[in-house]
C-alpha positions as CSV (number, residue, x, y, z in Angstrom):
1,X,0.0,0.0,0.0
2,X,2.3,2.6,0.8
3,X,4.9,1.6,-1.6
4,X,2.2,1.9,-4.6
5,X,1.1,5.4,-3.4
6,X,5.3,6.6,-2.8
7,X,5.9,5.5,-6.7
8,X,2.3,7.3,-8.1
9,X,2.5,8.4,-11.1
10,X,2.8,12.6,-12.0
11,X,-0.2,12.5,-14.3
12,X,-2.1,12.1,-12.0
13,X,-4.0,13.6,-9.1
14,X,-3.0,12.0,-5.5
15,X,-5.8,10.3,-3.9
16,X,-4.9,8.1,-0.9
17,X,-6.7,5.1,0.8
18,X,-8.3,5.3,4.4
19,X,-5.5,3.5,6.5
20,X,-5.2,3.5,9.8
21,X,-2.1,5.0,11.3
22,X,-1.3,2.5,13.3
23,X,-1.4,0.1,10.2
24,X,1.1,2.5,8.3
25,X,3.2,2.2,11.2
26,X,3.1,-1.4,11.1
27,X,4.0,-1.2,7.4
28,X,6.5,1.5,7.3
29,X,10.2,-0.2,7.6
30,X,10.7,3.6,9.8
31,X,8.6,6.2,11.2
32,X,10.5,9.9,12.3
33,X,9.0,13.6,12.9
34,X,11.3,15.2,11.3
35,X,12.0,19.3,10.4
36,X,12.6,19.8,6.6
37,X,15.8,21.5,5.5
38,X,16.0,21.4,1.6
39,X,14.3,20.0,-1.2
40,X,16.7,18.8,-3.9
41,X,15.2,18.1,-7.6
42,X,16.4,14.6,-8.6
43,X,15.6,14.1,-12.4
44,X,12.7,15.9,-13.6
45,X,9.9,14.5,-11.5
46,X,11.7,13.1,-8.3
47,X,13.4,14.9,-5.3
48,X,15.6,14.4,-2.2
49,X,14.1,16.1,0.8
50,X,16.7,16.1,3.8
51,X,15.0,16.4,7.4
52,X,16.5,17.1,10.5
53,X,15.3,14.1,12.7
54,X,13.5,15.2,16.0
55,X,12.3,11.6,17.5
56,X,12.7,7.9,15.7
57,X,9.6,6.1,16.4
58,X,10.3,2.8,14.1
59,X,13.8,2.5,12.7
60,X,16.2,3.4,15.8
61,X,18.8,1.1,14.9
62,X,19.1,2.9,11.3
63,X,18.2,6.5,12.4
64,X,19.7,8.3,14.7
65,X,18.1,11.7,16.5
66,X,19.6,14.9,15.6
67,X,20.8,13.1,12.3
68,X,20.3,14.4,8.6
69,X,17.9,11.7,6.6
70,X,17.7,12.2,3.2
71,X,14.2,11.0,1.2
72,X,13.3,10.2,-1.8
73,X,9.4,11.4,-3.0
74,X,7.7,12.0,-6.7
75,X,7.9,16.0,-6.8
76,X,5.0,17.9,-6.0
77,X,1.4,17.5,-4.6
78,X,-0.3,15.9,-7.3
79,X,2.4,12.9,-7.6
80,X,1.8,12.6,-4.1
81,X,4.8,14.0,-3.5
82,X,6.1,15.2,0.5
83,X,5.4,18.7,1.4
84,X,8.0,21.1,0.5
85,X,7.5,23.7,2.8
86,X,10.9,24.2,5.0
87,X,11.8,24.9,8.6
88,X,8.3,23.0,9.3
89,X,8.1,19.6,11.0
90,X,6.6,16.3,9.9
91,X,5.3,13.0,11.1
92,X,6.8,10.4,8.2
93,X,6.1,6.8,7.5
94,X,8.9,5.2,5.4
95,X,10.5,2.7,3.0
96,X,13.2,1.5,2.4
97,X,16.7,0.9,4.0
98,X,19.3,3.3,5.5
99,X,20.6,5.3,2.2
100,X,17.8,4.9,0.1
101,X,13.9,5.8,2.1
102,X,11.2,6.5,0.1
103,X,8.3,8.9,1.5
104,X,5.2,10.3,0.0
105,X,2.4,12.4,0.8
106,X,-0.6,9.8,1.9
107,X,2.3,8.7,4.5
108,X,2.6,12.1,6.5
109,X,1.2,13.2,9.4
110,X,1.8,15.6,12.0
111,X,4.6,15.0,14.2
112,X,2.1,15.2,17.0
113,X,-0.4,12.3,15.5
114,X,2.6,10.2,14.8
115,X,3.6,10.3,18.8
116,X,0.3,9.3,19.8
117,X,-0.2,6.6,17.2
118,X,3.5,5.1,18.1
119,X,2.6,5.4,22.1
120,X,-1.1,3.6,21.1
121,X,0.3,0.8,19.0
122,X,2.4,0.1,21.7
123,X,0.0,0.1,24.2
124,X,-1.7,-2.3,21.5
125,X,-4.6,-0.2,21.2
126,X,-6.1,0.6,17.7
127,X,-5.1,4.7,16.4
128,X,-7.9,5.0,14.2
129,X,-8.0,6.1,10.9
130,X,-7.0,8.6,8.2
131,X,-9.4,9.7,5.7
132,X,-6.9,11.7,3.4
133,X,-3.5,12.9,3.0
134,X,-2.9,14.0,6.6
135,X,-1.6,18.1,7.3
């Protein structure tokens, strides 16, 4: 699921599923809140955008706090691409492996959301839902 919506396709518009959050945690191979520092085009449709990492939720023995983690999204909203606005934080749910994660838009939340979901699906509880790309 996340994978197919990370690799959507620039023509067209980005719709994403209901998932719960706790099911995109359970999915993501990492999960950070992270403060974006750059967007860097990669090819015409792709970009790098390098976060700051505030917390490591899912992935601690790849990502370390405090660290610079460079992703790899479609470019802009319609591709379902990350948000580009900088100096603002993010929840993430990602793909991939240490060098190479891959993030898109129906996999954000806010860094806030993405505490409570990690702290609930500890717990073992169920998060709830999303109902659209979250802000």
């Amino acid at each position: 699921m996340l994978l197919g919506l990370i690799n959507a396709g620039s023509a067209h518009a980005c719709s994403c599923a209901v998932t719960a959050p706790g099911e995109l945690l359970a999915r993501a191979d990492a999960a950070i809140s992270g403060r974006l520092l750059s967007v860097e085009a990669h090819g015409a449709t792709r970009a790098v955008y390098r976060y700051e990492v505030l917390h490591v939720y899912r992935g601690r023995g790849a990502i370390k706090p405090g660290s610079t983690l460079a992703v790899f999204s479609p470019r802009g909203s319609a591709a379902c691409g990350l948000p580009e606005q900088v100096g603002r934080s993010y929840g993430l749910f990602l793909l991939g492996r240490p060098g190479r994660w891959l993030g898109g838009l129906c996999a954000v939340v806010s860094p806030r959301r993405l505490g409570a979901v990690a702290r609930r699906s500890h717990a073992g509880q169920d998060a709830g839902s999303l109902a659209s790309c979250a802000s």
